[in-house]
N, C-alpha and C positions, 0 to 999 in steps of 0.2 A: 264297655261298661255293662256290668251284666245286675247294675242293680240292689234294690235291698228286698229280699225275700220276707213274708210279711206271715205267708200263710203256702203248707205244701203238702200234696198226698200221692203218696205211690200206690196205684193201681195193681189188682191179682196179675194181670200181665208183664209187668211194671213199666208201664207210662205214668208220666211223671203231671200232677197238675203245678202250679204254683202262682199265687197274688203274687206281684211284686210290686216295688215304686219305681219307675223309671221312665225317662222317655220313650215311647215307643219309635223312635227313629236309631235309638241305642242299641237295642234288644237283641240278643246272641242269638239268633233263631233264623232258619232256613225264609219264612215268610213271616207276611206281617198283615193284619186283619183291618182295614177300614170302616172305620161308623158312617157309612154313605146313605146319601139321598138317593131317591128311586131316579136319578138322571144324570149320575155319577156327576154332578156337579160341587164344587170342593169352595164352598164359600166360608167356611167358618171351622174353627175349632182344630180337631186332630185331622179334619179331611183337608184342609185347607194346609195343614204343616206336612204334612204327607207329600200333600203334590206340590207343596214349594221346595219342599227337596228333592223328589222325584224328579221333576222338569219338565219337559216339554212331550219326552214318549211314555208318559204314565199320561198325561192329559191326550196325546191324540189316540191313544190307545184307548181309553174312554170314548170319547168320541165315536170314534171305530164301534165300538160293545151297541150304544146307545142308536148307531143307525144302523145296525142290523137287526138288534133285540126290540129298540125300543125301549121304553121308561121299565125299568126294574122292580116290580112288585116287591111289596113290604112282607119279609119271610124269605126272601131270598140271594144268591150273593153268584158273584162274580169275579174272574181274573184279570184282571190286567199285567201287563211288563212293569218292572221298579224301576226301569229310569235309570236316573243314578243313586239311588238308594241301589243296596249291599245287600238285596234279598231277591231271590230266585223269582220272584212275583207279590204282588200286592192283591189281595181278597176281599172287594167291596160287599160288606154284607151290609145290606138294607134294612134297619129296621124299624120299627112302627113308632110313631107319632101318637101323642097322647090323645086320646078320643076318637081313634080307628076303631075301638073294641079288639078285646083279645090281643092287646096287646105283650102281656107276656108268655102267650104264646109263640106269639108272630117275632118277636125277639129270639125266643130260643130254636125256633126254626130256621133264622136268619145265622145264628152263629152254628149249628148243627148242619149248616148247607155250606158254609164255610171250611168245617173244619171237614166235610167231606171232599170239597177238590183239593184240601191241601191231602189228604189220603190218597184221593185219584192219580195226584202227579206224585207221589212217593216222598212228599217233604217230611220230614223227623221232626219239627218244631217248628212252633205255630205261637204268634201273640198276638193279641187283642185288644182293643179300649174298650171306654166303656159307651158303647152304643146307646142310643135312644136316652139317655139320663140326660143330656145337655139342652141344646135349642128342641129337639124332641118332645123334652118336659115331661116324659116317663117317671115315675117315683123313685126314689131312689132304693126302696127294700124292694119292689117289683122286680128292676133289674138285676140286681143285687140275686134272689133266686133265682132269673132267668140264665145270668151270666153261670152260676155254679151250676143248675140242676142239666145247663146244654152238653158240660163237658163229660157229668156222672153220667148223661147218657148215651152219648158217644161213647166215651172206654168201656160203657158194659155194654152197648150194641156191637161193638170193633174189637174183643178181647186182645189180638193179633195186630193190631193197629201198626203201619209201618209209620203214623204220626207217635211220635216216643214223649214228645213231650210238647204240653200245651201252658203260656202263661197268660194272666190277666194283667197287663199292665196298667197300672193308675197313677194317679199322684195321689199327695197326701190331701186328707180333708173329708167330709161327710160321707161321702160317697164307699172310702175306704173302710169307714169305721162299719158301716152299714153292710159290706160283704164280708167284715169281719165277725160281724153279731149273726152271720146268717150260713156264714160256714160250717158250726157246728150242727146246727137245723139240717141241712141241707145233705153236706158229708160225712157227718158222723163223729167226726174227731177235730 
């Protein structure tokens, strides 16, 4: 199921961005991007349907990350194995809780640290939720920037990107309208 495409830009190299609606356990894409807590622990939300589909080696895989790393600072992200999810690997990116400060910072660092090990291992596509807007309690036009301005700066940092194409998957509702009103801000068109 690949989705209803909402919002899409093709890049001078041409890497592909695009909003979509869809589940992200759907997603036609090489990997798949997690809105994690700094302890890769999956109690709610997209993290929690992640690893109930994933199963038991995306969770000791975690595990694993967590006692060699340690708790995962906010701005940053990590791999784990998909389990049984249908994607080469899962990318917990960590991002910041509302009253950290510099928080949409620490957001577009978290998905720009993301979308860099899905470059480091050669993945072509890459999706995403929507981090920190939920039990985080982020704003939602905060992230809304953060999520567009991580990707405008990855494809102009990476012209040659062997990641080709990056989506924002969401569902319908505030949060969509809000990276819809900020797309144009943001990417031009």
């Amino acid at each position: 199921m690949a989705g209803t495409v909402i919002e899409k830009k093709t890049f001078p190299g041409g890497q592909t961005f695009a909003v979509v609606v869809n589940d992200i356990l759907y997603e036609p894409v090489q990997c798949i991007v997690n809105a994690a807590n700094g302890m890769l622990a999956h109690g709610g939300g997209v993290a929690a349907a992640i690893a109930d589909a994933a199963g038991s080696e995306l969770l000791a895989d975690c595990r694993e990350i967590i006692a060699q790393r340690g708790r995962i600072a906010s701005g940053h992200a990590v791999v784990s194995k998909a389990g049984d999810l249908p994607f080469r690997g899962v990318i917990h990116a960590v991002g910041p809780k509302m009253g950290e400060g510099d928080e949409e910072r620490k957001l577009g660092q978290a998905l720009r640290a993301a979308f860099d090990l899905a470059e480091e291992r050669r993945w072509r596509s890459l999706s995403f939720p929507a981090g920190s807007s939920g039990i985080f309690m982020v704003p939602a036009a905060l992230c809304a920037r953060a999520y567009l301005r991580s990707v405008k700066e990855f494809f102009a940092a990476n012209p040659m990107s062997q990641l080709r194409e990056i989506r924002l998957c969401l569902f319908m509702g505030p949060l969509l309208e809000t990276v819809k009103k900020e797309w144009p801000k943001v990417l031009g068109d």
